[in-house]
TORPA-4810 file (N, C-alpha, C, O; in nm, 3 decimals):
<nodes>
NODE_1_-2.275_0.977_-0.270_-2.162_0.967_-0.176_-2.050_1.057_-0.224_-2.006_1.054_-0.339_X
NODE_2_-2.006_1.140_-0.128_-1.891_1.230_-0.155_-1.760_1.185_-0.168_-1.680_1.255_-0.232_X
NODE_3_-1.709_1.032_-0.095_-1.646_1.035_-0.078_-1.522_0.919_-0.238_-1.542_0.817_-0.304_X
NODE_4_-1.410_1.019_-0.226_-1.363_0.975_-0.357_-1.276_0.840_-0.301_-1.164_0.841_-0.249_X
NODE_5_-1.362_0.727_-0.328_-1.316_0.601_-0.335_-1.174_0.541_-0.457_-1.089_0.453_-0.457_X
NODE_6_-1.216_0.645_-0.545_-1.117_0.549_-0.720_-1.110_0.685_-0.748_-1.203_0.764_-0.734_X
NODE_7_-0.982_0.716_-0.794_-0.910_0.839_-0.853_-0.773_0.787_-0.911_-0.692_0.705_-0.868_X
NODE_8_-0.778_0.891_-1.061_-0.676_0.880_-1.122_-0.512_0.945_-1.104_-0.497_1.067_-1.094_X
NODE_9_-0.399_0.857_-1.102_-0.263_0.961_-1.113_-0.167_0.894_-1.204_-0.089_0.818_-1.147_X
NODE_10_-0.158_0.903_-1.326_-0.009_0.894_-1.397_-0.097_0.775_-1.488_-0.061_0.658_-1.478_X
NODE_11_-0.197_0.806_-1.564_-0.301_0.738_-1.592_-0.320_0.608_-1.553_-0.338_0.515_-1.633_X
NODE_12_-0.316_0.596_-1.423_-0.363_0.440_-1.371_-0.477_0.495_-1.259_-0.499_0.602_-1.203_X
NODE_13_-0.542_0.343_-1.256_-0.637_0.362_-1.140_-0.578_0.325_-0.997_-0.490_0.243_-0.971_X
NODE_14_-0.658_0.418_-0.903_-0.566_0.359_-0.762_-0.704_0.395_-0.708_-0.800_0.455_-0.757_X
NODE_15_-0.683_0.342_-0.598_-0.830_0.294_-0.521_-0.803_0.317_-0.351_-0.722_0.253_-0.285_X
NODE_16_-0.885_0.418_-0.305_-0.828_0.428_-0.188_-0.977_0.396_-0.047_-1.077_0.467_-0.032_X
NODE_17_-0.941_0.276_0.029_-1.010_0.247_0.080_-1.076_0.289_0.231_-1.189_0.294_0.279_X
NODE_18_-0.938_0.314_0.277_-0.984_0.345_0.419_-0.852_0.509_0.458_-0.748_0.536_0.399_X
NODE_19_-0.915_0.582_0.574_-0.790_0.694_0.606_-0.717_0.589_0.753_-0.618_0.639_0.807_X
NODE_20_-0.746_0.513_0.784_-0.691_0.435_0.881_-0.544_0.375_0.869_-0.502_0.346_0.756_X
NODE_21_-0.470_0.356_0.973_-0.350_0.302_0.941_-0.280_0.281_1.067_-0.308_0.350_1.165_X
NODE_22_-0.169_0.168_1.072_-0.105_0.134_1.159_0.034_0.198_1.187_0.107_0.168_1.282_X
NODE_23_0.062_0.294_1.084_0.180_0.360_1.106_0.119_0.534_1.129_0.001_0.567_1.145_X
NODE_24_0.247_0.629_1.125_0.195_0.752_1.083_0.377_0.814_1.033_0.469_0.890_1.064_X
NODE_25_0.347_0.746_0.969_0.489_0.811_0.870_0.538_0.976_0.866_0.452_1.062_0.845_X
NODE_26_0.650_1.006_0.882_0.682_1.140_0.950_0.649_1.165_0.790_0.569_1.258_0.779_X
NODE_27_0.686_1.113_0.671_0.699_1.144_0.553_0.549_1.160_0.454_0.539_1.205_0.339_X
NODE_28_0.437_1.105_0.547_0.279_1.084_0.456_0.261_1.224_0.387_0.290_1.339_0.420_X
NODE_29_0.210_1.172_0.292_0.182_1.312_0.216_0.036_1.385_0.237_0.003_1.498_0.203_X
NODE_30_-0.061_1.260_0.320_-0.149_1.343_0.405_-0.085_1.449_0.545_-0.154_1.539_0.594_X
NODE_31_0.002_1.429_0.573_0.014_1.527_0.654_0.004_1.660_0.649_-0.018_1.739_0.741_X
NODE_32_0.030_1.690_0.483_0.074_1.847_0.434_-0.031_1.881_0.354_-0.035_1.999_0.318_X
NODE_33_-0.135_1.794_0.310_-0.236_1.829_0.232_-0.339_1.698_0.191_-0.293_1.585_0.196_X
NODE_34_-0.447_1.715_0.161_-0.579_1.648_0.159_-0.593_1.591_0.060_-0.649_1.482_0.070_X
NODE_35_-0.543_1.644_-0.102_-0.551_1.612_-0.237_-0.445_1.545_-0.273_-0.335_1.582_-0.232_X
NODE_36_-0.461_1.405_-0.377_-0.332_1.414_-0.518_-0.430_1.463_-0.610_-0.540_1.416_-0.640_X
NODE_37_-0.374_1.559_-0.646_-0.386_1.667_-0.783_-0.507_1.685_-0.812_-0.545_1.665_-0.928_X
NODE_38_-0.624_1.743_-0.679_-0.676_1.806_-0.691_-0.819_1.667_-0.645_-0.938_1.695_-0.655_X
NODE_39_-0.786_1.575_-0.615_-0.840_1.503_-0.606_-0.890_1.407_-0.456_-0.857_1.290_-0.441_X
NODE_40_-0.968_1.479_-0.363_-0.972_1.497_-0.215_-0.998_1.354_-0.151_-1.104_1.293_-0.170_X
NODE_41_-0.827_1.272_-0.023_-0.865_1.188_-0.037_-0.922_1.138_0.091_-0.951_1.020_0.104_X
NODE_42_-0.939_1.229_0.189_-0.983_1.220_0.298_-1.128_1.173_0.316_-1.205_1.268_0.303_X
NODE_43_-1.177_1.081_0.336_-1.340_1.004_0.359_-1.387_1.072_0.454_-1.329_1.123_0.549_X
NODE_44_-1.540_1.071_0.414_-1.627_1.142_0.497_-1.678_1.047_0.578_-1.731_1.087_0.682_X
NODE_45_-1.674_0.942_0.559_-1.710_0.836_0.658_-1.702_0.699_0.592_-1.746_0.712_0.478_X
NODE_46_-1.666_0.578_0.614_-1.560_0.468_0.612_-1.692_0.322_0.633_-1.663_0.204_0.658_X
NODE_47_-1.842_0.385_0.612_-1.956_0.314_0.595_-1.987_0.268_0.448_-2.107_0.271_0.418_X
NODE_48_-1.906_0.229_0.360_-1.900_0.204_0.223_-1.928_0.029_0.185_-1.875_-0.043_0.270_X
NODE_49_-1.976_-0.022_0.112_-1.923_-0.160_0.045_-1.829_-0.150_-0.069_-1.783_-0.053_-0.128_X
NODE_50_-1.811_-0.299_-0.086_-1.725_-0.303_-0.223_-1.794_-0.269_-0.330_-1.729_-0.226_-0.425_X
NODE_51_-1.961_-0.281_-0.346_-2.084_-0.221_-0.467_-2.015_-0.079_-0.475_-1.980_-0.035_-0.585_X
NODE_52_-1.997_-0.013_-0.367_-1.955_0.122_-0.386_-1.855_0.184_-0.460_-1.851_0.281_-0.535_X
NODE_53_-1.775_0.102_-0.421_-1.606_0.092_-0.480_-1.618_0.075_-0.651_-1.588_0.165_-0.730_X
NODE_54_-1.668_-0.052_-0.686_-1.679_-0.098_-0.813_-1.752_0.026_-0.885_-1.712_0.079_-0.988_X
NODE_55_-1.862_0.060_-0.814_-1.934_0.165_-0.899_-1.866_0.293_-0.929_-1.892_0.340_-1.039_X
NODE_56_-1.774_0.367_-0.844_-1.683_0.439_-0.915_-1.577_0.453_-1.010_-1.540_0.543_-1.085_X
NODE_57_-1.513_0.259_-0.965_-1.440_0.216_-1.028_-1.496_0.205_-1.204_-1.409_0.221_-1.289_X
NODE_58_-1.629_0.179_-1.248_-1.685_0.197_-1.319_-1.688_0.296_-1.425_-1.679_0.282_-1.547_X
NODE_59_-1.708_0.434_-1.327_-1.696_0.533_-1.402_-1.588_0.577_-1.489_-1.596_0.684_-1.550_X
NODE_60_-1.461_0.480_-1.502_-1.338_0.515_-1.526_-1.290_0.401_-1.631_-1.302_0.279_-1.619_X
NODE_61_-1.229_0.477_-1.739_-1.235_0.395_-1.854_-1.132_0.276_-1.788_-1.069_0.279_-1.682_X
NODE_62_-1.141_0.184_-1.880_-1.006_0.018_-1.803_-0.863_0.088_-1.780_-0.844_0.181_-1.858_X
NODE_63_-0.779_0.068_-1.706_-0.641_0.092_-1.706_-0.532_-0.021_-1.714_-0.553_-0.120_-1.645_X
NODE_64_-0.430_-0.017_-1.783_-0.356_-0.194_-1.767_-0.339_-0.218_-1.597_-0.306_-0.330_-1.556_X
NODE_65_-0.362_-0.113_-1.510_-0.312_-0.161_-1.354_-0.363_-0.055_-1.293_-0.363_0.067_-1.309_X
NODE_66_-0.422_-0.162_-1.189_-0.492_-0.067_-1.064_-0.416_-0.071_-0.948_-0.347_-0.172_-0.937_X
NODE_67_-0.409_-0.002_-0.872_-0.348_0.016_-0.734_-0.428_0.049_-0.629_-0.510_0.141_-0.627_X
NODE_68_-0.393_-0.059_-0.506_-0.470_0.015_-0.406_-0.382_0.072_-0.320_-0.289_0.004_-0.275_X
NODE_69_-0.401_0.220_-0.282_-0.386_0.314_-0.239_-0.440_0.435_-0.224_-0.508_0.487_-0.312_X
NODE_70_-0.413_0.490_-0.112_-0.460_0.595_-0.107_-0.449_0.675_0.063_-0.335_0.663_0.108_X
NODE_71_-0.506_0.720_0.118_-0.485_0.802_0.251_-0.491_0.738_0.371_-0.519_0.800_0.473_X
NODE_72_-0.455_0.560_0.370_-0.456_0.479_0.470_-0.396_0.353_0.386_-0.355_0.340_0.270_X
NODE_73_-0.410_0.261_0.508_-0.349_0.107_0.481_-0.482_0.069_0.423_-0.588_0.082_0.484_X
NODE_74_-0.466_0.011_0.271_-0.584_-0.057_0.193_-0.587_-0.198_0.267_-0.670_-0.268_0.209_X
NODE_75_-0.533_-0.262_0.366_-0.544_-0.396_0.401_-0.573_-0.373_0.520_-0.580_-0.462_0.604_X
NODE_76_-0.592_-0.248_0.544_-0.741_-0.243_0.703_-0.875_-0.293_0.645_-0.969_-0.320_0.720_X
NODE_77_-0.882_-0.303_0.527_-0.997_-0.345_0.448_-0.982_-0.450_0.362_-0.948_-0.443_0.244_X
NODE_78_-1.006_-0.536_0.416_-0.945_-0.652_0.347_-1.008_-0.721_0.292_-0.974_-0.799_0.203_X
NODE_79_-1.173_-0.689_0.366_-1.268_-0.796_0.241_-1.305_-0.720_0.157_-1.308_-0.777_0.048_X
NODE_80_-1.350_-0.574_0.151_-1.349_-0.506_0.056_-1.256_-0.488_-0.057_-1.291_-0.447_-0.167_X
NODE_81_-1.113_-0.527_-0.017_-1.046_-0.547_-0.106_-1.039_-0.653_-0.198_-1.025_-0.653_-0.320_X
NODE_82_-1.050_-0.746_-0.111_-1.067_-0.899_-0.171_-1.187_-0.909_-0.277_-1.176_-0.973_-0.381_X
NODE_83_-1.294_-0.844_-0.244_-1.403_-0.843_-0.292_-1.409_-0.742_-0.456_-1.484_-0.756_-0.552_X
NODE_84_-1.332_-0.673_-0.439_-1.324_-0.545_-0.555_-1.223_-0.607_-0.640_-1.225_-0.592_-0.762_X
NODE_85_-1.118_-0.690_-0.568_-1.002_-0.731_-0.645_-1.063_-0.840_-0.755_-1.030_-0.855_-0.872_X
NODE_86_-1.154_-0.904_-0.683_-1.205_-1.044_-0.792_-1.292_-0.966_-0.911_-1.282_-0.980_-1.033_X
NODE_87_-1.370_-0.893_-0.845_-1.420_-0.825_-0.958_-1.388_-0.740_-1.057_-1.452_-0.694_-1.151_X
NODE_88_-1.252_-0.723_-1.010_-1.178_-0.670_-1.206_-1.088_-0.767_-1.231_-1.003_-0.752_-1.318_X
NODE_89_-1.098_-0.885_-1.153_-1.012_-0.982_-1.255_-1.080_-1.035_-1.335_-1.062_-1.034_-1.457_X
NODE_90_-1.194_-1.104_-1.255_-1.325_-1.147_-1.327_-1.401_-1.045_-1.466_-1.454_-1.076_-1.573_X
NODE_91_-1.375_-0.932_-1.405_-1.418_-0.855_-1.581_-1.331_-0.833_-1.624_-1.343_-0.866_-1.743_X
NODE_92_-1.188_-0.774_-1.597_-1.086_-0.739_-1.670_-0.976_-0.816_-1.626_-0.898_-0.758_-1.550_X
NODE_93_-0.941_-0.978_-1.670_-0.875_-1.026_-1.634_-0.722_-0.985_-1.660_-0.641_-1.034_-1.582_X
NODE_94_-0.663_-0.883_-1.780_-0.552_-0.830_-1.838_-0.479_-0.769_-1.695_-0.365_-0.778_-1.649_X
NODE_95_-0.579_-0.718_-1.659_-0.542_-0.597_-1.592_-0.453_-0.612_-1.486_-0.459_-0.719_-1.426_X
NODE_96_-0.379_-0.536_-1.450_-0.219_-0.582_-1.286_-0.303_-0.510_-1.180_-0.365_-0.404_-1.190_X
NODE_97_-0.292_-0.576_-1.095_-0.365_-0.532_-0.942_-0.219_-0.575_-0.853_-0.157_-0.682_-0.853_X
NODE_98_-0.184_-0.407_-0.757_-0.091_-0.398_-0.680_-0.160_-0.322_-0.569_-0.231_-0.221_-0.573_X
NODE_99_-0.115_-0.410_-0.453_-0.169_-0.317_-0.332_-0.039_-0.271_-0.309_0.061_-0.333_-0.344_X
NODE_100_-0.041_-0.131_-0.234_0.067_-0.048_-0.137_0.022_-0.042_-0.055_-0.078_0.027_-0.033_X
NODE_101_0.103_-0.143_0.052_0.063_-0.151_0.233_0.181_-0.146_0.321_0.286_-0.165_0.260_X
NODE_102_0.189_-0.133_0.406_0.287_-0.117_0.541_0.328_-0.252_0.583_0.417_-0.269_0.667_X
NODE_103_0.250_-0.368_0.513_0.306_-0.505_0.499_0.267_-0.509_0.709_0.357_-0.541_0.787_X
NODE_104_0.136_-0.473_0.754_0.111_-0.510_0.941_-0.027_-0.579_0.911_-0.104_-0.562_1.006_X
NODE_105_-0.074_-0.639_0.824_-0.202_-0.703_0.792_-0.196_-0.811_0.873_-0.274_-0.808_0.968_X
NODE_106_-0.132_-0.900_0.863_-0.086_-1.045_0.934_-0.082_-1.003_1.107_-0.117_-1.085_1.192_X
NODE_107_-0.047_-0.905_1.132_-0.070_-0.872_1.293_-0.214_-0.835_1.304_-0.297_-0.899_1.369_X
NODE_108_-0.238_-0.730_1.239_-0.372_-0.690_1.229_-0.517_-0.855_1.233_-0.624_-0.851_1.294_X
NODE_109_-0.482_-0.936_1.177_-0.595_-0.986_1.157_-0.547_-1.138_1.267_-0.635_-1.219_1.299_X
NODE_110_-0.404_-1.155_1.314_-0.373_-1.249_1.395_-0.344_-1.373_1.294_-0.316_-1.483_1.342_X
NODE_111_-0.350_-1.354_1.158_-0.268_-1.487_1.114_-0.226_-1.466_0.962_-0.232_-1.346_0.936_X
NODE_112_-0.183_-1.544_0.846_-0.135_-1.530_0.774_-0.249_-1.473_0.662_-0.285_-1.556_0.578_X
NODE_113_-0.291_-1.380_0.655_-0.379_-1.316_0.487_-0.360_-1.338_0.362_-0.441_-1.353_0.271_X
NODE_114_-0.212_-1.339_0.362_-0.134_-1.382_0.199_-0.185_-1.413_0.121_-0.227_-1.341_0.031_X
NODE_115_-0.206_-1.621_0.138_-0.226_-1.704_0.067_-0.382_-1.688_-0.002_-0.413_-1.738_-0.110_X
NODE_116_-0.497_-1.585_0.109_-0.644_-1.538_0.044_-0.587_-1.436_-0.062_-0.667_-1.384_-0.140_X
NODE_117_-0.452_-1.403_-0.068_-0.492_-1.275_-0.185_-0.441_-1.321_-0.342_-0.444_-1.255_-0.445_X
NODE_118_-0.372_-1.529_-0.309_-0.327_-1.530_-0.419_-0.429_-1.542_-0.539_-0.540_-1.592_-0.520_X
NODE_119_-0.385_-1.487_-0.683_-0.462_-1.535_-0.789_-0.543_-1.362_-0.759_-0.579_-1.300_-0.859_X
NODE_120_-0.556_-1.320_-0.665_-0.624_-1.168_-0.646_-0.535_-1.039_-0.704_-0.549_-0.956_-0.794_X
NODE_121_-0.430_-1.071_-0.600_-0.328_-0.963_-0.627_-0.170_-0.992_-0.672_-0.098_-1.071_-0.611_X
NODE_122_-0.126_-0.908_-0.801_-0.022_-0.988_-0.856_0.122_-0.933_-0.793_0.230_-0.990_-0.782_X
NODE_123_0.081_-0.797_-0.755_0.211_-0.711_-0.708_0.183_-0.663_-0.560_0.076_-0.606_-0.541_X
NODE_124_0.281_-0.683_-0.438_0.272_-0.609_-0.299_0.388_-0.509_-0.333_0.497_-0.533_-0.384_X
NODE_125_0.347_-0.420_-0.302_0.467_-0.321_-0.263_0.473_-0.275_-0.127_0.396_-0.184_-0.097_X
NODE_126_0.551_-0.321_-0.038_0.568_-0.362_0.133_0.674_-0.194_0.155_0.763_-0.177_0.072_X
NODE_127_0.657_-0.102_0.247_0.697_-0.023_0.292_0.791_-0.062_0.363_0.763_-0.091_0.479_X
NODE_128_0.958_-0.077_0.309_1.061_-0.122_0.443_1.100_-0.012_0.519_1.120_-0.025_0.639_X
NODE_129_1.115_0.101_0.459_1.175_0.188_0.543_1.258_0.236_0.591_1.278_0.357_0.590_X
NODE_130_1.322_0.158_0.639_1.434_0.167_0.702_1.553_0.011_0.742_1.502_-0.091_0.789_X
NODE_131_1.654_0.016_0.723_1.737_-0.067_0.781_1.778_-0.153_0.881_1.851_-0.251_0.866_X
NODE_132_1.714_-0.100_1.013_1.662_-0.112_1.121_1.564_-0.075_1.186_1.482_0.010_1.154_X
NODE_133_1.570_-0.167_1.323_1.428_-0.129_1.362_1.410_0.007_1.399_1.308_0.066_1.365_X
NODE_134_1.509_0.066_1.472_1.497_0.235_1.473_1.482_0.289_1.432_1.405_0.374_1.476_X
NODE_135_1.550_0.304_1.268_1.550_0.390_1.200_1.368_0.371_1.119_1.298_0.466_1.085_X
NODE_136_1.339_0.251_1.109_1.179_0.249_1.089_1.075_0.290_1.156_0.963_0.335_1.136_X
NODE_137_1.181_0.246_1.287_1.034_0.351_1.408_1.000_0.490_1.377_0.894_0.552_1.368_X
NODE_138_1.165_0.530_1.359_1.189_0.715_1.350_1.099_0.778_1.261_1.037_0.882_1.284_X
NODE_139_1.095_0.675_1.107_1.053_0.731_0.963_0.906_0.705_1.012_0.837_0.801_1.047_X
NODE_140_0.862_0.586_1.015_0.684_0.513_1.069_0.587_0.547_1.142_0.465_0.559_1.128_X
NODE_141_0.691_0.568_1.255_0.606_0.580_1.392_0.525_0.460_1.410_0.416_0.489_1.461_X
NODE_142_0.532_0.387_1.398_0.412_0.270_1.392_0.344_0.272_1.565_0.397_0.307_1.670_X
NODE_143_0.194_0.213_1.531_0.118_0.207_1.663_0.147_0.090_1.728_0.074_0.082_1.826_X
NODE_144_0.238_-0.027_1.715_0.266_-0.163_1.828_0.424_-0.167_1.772_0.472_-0.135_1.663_X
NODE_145_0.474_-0.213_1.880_0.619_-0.229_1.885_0.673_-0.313_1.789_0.766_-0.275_1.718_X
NODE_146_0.612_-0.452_1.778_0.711_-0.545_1.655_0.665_-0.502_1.541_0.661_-0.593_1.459_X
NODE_147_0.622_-0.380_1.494_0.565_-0.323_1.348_0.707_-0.356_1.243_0.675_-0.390_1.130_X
NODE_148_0.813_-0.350_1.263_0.931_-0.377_1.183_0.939_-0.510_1.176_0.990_-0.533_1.066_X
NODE_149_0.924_-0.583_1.216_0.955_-0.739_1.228_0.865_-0.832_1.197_0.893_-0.951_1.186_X
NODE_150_0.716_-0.769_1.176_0.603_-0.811_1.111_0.607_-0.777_0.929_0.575_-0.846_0.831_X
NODE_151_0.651_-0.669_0.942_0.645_-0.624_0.825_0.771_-0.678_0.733_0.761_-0.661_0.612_X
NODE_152_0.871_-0.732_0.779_0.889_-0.810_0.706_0.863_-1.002_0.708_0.924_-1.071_0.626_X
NODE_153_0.817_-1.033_0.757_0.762_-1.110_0.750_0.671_-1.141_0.666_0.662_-1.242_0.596_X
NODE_154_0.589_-1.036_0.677_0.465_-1.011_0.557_0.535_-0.998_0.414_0.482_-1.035_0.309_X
NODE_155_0.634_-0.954_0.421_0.711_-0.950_0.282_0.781_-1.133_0.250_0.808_-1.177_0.139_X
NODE_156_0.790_-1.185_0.340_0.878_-1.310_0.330_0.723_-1.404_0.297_0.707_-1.480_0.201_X
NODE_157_0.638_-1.378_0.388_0.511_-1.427_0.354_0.463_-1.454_0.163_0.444_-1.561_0.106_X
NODE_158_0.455_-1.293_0.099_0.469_-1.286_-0.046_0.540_-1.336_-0.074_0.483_-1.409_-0.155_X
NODE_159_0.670_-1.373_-0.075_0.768_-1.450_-0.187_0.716_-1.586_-0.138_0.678_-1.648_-0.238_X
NODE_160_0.700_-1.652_-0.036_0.658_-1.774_0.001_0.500_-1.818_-0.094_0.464_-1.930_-0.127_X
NODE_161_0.453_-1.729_-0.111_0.357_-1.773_-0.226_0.389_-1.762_-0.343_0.326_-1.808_-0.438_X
NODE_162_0.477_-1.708_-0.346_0.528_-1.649_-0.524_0.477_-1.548_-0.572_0.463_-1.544_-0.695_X
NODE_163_0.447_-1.470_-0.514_0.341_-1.335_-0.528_0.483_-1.234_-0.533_0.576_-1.246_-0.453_X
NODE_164_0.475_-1.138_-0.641_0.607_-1.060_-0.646_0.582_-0.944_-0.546_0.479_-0.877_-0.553_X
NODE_165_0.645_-0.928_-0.486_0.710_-0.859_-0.402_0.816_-0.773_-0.425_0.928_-0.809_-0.462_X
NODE_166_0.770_-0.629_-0.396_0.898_-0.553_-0.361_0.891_-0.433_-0.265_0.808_-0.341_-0.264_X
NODE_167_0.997_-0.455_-0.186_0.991_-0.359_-0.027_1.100_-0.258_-0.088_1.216_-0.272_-0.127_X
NODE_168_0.997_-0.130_-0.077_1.010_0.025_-0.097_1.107_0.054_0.017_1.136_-0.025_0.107_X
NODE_169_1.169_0.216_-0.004_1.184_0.290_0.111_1.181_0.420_0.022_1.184_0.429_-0.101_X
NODE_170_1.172_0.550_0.153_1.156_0.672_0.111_1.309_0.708_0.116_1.375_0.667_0.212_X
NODE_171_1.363_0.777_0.026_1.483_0.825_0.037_1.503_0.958_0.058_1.394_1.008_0.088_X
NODE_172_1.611_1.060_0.055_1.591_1.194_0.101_1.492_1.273_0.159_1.465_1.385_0.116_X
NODE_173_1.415_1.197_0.295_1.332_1.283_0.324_1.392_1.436_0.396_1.501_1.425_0.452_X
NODE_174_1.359_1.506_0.396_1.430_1.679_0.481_1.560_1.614_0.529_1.589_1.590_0.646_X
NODE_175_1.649_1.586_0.399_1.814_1.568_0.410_1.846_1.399_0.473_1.955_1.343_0.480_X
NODE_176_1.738_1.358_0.506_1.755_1.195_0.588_1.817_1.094_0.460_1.766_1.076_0.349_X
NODE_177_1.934_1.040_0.512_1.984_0.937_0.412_1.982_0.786_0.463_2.044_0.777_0.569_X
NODE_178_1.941_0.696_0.431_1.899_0.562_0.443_2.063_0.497_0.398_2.153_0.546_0.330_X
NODE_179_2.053_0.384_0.463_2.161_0.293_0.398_2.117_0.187_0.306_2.107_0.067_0.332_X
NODE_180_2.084_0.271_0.151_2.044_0.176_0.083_2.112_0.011_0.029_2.068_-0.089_-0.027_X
NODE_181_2.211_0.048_0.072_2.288_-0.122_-0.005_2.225_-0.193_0.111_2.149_-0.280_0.067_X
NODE_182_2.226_-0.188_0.274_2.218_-0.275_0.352_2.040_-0.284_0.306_2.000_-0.384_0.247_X
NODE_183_1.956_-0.185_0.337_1.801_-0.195_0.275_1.805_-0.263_0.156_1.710_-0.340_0.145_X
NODE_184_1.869_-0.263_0.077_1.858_-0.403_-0.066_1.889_-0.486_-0.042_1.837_-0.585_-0.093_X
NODE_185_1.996_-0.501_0.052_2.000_-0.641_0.135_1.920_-0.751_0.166_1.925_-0.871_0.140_X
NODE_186_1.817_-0.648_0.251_1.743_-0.696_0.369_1.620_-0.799_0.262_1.585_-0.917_0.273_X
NODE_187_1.573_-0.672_0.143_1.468_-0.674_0.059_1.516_-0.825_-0.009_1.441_-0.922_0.001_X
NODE_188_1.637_-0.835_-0.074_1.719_-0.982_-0.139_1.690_-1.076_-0.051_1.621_-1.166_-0.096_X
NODE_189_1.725_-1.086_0.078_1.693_-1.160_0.173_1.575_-1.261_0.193_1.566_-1.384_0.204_X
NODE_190_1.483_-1.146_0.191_1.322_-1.189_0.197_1.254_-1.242_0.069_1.142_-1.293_0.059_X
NODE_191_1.341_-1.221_-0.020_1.288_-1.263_-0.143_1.257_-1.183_-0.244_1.246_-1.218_-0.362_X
NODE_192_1.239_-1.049_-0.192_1.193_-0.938_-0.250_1.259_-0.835_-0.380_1.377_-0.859_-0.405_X
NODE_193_1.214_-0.758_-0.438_1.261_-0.658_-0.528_1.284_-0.570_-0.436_1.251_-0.595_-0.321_X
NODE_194_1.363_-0.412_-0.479_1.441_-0.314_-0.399_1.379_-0.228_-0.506_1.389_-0.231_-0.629_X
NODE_195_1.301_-0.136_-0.412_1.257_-0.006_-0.494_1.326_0.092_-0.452_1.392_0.054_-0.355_X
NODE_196_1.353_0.235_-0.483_1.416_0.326_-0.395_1.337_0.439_-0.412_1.385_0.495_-0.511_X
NODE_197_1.220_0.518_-0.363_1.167_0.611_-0.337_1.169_0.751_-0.341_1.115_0.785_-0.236_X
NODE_198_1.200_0.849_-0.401_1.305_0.974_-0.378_1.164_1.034_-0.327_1.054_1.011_-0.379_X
NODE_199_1.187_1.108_-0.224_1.109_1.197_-0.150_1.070_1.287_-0.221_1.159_1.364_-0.259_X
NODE_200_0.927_1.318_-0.267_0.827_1.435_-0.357_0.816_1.528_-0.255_0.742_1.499_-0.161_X
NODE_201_0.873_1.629_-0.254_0.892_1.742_-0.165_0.724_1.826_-0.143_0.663_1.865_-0.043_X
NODE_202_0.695_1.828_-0.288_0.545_1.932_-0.244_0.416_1.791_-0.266_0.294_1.795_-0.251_X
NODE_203_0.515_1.665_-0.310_0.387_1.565_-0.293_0.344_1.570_-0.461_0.432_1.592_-0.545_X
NODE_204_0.184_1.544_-0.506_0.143_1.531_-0.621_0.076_1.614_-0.647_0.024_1.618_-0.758_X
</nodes>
């Protein structure tokens, strides 16, 4: 299989499951190119199991933390995730497992996912975006209208389990400035940590 499921950046593992997604972010760094650092993440086709996953995951010495990410929403895949996630806790119980998602899973599947990922996954990092719902549409683009209002929810969802949580945003994208105090706000609100993002101009 060609397609690179588990690839390394900043010596951690990150795991990228699907090119699918519910947003299309003006800011994705697939838009401008195919690779992080040389490492191609575009799937040749999206017919994989979690055997698959693990077995690349394999090839790669332990890391203290894996991430799922990669050239789509990892929680379009959710049993594959679920399924890959138990199996490095179960062998490498040390290890930190963080998904990076757009926090639209709970719309996507019609009810709450959360509470299946506790004891799975220790860190969400939820894409806020923006301050409002506009300014999230503008940055997102998302494909259904309440995509802002789900997505935090899905973040209020994580702190409601006790699962740490923290809602990102991209900052300086091509001169765009966010209102970060009110976005740390929002993130305090929900329960969440406040990341702040600085826009990678040529990406990784």
């Amino acid at each position: 299989m060609s397609n690179t499921l588990v690839y390394l950046l900043d010596g951690k593992i990150y795991i990228n499951l699907t090119n699918r997604c519910t947003n299309d972010c003006i800011f994705c760094l697939r838009k401008d190119k195919s690779d992080v650092k040389g490492q191609e993440l575009w799937l040749d086709n999206e017919n994989f199991t979690s055997f698959d996953v693990i077995q690349q995951f394999e090839t790669f010495k332990p890391s203290k933390e894996v991430i799922f990410c990669g050239y789509g929403e990892p929680m379009m895949k959710l049993d594959v995730l679920k399924e890959v996630a138990k199996y490095i806790k179960e062998k490498y119980p040390d290890t930190k497992i963080r998904v990076n998602t757009n926090g639209h899973a709970n719309f996507v599947y019609k009810k709450n996912v959360v509470p299946e990922l506790k004891g799975l996954v220790d860190e969400f990092s939820v894409s806020l975006n923006g301050s409002t719902k506009e300014e999230y549409d503008k940055l997102s683009q998302p494909k259904f209208d309440e995509a802002y209002e789900e997505m935090k929810k899905f973040i209020k969802a994580c702190s409601d389990e006790e699962i740490s949580v923290t809602a990102s945003v991209v900052e300086g994208y091509k001169g765009r400035h966010l209102d970060l105090e009110k976005c740390g706000q929002i993130a305090k609100d929900l329960g969440a940590k406040f990341r702040v993002r600085e826009w990678i101009v040529n990406g990784y």
